[in-house]
C-alpha positions in Angstrom: 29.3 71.0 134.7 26.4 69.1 132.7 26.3 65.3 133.0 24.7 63.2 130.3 23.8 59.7 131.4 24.5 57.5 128.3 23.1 53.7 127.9 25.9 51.3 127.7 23.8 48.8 126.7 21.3 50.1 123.8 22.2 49.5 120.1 22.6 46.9 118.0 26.8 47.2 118.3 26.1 47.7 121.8 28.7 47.8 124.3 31.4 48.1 122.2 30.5 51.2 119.8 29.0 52.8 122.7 31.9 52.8 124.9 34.1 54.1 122.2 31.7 56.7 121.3 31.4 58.1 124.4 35.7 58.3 125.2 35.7 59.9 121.6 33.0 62.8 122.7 35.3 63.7 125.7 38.5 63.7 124.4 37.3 65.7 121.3 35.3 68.3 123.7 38.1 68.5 125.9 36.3 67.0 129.0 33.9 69.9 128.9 31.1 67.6 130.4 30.2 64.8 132.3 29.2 61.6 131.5 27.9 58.7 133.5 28.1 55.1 131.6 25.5 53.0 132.9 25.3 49.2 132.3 25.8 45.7 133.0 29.0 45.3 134.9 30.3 42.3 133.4 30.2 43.4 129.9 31.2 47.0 129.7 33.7 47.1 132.3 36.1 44.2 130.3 35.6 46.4 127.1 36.2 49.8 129.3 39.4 48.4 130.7 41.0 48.8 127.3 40.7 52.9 127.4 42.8 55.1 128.8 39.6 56.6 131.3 41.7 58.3 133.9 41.8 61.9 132.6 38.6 61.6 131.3 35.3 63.1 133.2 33.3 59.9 132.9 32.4 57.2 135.5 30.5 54.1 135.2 27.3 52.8 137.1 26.4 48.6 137.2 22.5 48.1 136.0 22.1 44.6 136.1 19.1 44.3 133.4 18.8 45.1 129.9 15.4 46.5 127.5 16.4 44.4 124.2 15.4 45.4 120.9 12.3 42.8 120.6 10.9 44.0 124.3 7.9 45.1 124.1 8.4 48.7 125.4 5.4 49.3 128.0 5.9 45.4 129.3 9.9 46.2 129.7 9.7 49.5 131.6 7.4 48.0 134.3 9.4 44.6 134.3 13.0 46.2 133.9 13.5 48.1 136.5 16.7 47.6 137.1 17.8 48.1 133.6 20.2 50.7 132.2 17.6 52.9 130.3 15.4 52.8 133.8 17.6 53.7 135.8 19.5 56.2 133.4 16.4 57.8 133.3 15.9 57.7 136.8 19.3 59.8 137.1 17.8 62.5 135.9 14.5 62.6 137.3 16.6 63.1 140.5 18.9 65.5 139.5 21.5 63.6 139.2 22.3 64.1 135.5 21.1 66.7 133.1 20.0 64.5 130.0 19.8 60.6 128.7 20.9 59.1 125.7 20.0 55.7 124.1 20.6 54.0 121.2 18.3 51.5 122.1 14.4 50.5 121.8 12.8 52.9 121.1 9.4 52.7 121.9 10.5 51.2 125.8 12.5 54.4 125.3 9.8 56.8 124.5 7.7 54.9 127.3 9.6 54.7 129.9 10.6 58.8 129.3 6.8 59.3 129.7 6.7 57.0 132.8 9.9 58.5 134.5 10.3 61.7 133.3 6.9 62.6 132.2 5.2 65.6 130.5 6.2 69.2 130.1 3.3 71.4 131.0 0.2 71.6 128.3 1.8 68.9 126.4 -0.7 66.4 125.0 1.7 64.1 123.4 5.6 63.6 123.2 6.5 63.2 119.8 9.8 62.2 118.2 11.1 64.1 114.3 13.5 62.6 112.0 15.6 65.2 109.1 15.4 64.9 105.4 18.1 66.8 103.0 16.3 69.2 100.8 17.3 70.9 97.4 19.0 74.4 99.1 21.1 74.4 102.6 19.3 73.3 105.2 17.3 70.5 106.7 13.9 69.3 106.7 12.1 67.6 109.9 9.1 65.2 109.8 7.3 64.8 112.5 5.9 62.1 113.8 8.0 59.5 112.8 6.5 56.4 114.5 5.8 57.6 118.2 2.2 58.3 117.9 0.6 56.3 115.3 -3.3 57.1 115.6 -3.1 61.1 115.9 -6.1 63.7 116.7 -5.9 66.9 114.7 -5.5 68.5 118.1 -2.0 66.6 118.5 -0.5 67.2 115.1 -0.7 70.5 115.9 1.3 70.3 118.7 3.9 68.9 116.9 4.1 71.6 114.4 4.4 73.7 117.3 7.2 71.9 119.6 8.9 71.7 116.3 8.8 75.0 115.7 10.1 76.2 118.8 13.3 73.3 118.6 13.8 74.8 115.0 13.7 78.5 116.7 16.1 78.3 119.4 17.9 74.7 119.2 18.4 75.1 115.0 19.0 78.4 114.7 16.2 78.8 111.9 14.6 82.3 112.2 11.5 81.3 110.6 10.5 77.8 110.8 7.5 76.7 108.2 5.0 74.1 108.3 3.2 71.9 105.6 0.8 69.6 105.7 1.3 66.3 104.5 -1.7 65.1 102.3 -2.7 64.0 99.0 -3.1 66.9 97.5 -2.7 71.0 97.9 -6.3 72.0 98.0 -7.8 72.8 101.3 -10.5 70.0 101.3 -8.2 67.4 100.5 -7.7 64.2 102.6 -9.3 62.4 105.8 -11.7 64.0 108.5 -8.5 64.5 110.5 -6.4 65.9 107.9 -8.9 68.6 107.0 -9.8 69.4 110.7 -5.5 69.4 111.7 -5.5 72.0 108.8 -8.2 74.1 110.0 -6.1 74.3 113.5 -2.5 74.8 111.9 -4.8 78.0 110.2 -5.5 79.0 113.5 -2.8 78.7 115.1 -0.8 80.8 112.7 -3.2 83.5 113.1 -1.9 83.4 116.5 1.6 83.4 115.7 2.7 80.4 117.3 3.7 79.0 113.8 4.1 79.9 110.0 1.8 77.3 108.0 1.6 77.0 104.1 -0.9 74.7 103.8 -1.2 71.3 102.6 2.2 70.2 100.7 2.4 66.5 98.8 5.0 63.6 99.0 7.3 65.5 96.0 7.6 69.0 97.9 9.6 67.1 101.3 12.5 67.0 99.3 11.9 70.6 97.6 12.3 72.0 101.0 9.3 74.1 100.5 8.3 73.5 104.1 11.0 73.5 107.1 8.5 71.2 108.8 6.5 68.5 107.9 3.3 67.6 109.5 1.8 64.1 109.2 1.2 61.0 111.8 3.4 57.9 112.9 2.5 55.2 110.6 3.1 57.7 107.6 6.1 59.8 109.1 8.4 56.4 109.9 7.1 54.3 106.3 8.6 58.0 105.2 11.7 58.0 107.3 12.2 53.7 106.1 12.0 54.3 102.8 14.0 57.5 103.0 16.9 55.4 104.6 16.6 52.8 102.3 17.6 54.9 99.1 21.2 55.5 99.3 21.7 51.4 99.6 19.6 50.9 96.6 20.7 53.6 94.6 24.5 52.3 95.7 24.1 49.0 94.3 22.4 50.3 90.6 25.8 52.7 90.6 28.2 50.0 91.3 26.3 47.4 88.6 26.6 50.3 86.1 30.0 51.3 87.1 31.4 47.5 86.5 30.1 47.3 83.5 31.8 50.4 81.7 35.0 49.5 83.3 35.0 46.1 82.4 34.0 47.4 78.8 36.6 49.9 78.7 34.3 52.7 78.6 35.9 54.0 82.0 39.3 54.0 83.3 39.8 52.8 87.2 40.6 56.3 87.7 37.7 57.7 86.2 35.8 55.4 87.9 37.4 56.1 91.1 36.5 60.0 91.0 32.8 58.8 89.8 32.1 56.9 93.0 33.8 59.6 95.2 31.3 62.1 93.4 28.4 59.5 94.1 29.4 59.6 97.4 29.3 63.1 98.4 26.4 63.3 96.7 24.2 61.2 99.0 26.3 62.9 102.2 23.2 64.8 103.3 21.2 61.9 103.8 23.8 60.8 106.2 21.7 61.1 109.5 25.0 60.1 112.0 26.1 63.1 111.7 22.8 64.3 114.0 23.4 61.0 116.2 20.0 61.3 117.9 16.8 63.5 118.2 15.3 64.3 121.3 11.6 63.2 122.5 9.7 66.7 122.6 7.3 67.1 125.3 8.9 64.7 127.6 10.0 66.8 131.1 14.0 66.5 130.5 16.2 65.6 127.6 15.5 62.3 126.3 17.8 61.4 123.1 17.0 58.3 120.8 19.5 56.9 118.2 19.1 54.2 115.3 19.3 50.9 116.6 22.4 50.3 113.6 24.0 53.5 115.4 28.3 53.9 115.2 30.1 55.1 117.7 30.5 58.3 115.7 26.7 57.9 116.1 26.8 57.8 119.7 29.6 60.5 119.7 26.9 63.0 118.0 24.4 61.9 120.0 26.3 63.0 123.2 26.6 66.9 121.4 22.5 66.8 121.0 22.1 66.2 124.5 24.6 69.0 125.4 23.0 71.0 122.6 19.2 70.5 123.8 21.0 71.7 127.4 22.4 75.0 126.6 19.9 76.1 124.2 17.2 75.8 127.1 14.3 73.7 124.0 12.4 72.0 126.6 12.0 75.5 128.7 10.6 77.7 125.6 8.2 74.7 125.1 6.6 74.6 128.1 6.6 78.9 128.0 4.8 78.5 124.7 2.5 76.2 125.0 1.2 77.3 128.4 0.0 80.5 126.4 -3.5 80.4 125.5 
């Protein structure tokens, strides 16, 4: 049976949301895993106490420190060694547990992953990818999204390529593609880096480790021209923020406009009511809780990062991508791949 460590203690709406998360994935899996709550004592156990546990494949495990949100990550992991996402991590470097999941910090996430678990085979750099909805079924992944913010060409690639074998065999997508992000379509577009990474995505298409398109600009991540999309940290998470941010703002102009053609008579409350339900379902693809988490690539085991803000529905999700990155064997094809010359 596979046992998934899961932080008690990361997240904003942390223990709480956590806890409730995690009894919801094993009653609704039907206890087909096992999962090892790790935390302080004296917070989760009170909040435990109020679930009915006793059927349920899931035992808990005191870690007396905490890695808070304002950490900072590299000072925490060496500090912290007592704390839930050390010691979590620690489970599995032993063998204890199959894969960890945190909706905590982060970057003391990412770092201490590298520190405890560290790197698969010919990886240079982990990296972590975010989805975006796109115009047609499917979903789009950016990569990086804030782990590595000062990127060589020689890294980027990478990440086209660890990407392209999670899309492969943990997505299901027969033919993942790649793009470029940049200012502009033509070849010579962009910095040094930009122009050398596409130079090496070229390359390694000809080698068949991935299907490139070139460079693609900010309008075509949406289009869904590109299954992947290449670009570094700083760019990839002010991408991912902003992306986040639109379904709030977007939310508030509909409900001004909404108000004021009911209260002009222009709409009826029921008419208004089926409007916003539409509204709704319209931005459902940018809901992200319904992935929960995305794994660190090129970390050696499963490492699986949530939003901070995450629900326990979040968390819930988060628990079937750990499961998920298990069965489907990712981190095994990405070490076979990339050991290739």
């Amino acid at each position: 049976m596979l046992t998934i460590v899961v932080d008690a203690m990361g997240g904003d709406n942390a223990p709480a949301c956590v806890i409730e998360g995690t009894v919801q994935a094993l009653q609704e899996s039907g206890n087909r895993f096992e999962i090892v709550l790790i935390g302080q004592s004296s917070k989760v156990e009170p909040l435990l106490a109020a679930f009915d546990t006793s059927a349920l494949n899931l035992r808990f495990q005191h870690a007396p420190e905490v890695v808070t949100m304002e950490d900072i990550p590299a000072t925490a992991v060496k500090t912290k060694q007592d704390s839930s996402l050390v010691k979590g991590l620690q489970l599995c470097k032993a063998k204890q547990a199959d894969a960890f999941v945190s909706a905590g910090n982060t970057g003391a996430q990412m770092a201490a992953s590298l520190f405890v678990l560290g790197r698969l085979p010919g990886v240079l750099r982990p990296t972590i990818y975010a989805y975006f909805p796109r115009i047609e079924e499917g979903l789009t992944n950016i990569v990086d999204v804030g782990a590595n913010v000062d990127c060589k060409p020689d890294n980027l690639v990478q990440f086209a390529e660890m990407l392209t074998i999670y899309q492969r065999y943990g997505a299901g997508i027969e033919k993942p593609i790649t793009g470029l992000l940049n200012i502009g379509e033509e070849e010579g577009k962009g910095s040094e880096v930009l122009k050398q990474t596409y130079h090496l995505l070229k390359e390694a298409d000809s080698k068949g480790k991935i299907t490139f398109i070139g460079n693609i600009e900010g309008h075509d991540i949406l289009k869904g021209e590109a299954t992947i999309v290449v670009c570094d940290g700083l760019v990839g998470n002010t991408i991912l923020k902003f992306g986040e941010s639109i379904p709030e703002f977007l939310g508030k102009l509909f409900k001004r406009s909404l108000e004021k053609l009911v209260i002009s008579g222009q709409f009826s409350p029921d008419i208004a009511a089926l409007t916003t339900g539409m509204f709704k379902g319209m931005f459902e693809p940018f809901d992200v809780e319904k992935f929960g988490g995305v794994p660190f690539l090129g970390v050696d085991g499963i490492s699986i990062v949530g939003h901070g803000r995450s629900s326990s529905r979040a968390i819930k999700n988060m628990i079937y991508m750990a499961e998920h990155m298990i069965e489907k064997r990712v981190n095994e094809h990405i070490a076979e791949v990339l050991s290739e010359p």
